[in-house]
C-alpha positions as CSV (number, residue, x, y, z in Angstrom):
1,X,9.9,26.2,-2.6
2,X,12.7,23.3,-1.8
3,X,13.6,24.0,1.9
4,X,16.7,21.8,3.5
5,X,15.0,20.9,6.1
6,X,12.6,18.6,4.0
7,X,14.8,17.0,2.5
8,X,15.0,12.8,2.4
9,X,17.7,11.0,3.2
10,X,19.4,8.1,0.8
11,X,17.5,5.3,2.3
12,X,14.3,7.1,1.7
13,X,14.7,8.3,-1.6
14,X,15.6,4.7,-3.0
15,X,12.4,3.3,-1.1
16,X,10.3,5.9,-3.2
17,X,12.2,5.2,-6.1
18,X,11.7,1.3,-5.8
19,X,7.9,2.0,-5.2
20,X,7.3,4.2,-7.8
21,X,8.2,1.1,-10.2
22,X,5.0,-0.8,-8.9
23,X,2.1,-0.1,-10.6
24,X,-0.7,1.5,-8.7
25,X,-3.6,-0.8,-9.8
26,X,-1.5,-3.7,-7.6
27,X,-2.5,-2.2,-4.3
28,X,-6.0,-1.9,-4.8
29,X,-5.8,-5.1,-6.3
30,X,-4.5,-6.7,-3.6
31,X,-6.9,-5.3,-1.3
32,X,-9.6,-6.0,-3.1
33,X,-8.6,-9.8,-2.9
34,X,-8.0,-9.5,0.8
35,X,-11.8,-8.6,1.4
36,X,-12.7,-11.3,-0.6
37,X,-10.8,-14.1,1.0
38,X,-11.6,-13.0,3.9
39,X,-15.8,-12.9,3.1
40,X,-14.5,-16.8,1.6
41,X,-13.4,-17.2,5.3
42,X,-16.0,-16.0,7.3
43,X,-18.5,-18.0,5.2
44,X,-16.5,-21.3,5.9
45,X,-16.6,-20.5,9.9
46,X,-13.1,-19.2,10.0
47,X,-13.5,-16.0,11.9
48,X,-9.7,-15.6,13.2
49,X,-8.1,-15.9,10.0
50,X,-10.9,-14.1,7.9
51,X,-10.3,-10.7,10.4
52,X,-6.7,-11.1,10.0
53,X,-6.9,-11.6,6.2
54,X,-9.2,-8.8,6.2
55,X,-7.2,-6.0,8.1
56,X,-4.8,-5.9,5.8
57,X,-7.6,-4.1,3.0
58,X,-6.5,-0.7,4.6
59,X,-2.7,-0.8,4.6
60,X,-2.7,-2.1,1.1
61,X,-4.9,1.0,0.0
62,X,-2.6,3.5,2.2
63,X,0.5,2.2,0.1
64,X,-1.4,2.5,-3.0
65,X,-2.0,6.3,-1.9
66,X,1.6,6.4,-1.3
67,X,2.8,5.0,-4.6
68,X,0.5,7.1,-5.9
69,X,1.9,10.7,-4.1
70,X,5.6,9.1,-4.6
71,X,4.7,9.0,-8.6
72,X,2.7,12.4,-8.5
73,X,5.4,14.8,-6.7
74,X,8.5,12.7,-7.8
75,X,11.4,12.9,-5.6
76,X,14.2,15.0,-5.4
């Protein structure tokens, strides 16, 4: 059932659209190298940088999920 109400604006829509074009394997790729070079950090003493390097594992993976939704439900 398409309600009004739910409906995206322009700016939206051409997000999804431009986000649908990445494949979905990037994001978990990218956060899979995230942990790593931050483990690469944290063995070589760097405990600022490897945290920071390291929080963005969970973003990445919520934008993969994203892509993912955008490319399931399509958008209208």
């Amino acid at each position: 059932m398409h309600r009004p109400e739910h409906d995206e604006d322009s700016f939206t829509r051409v997000i999804e659209q431009q986000t649908a074009k990445i494949p979905s394997h990037y994001f978990l790729s990218a956060s899979l190298l995230s942990m790593a070079a931050s483990a690469m950090l944290e063995l070589r003493g760097r405990e600022r940088a490897a945290r920071f390097i390291g929080s963005w594992a969970a973003p990445l993976l919520l934008m993969g999920v994203y892509n993912k939704l955008v490319k399931s439900n399509g958008t209208h």
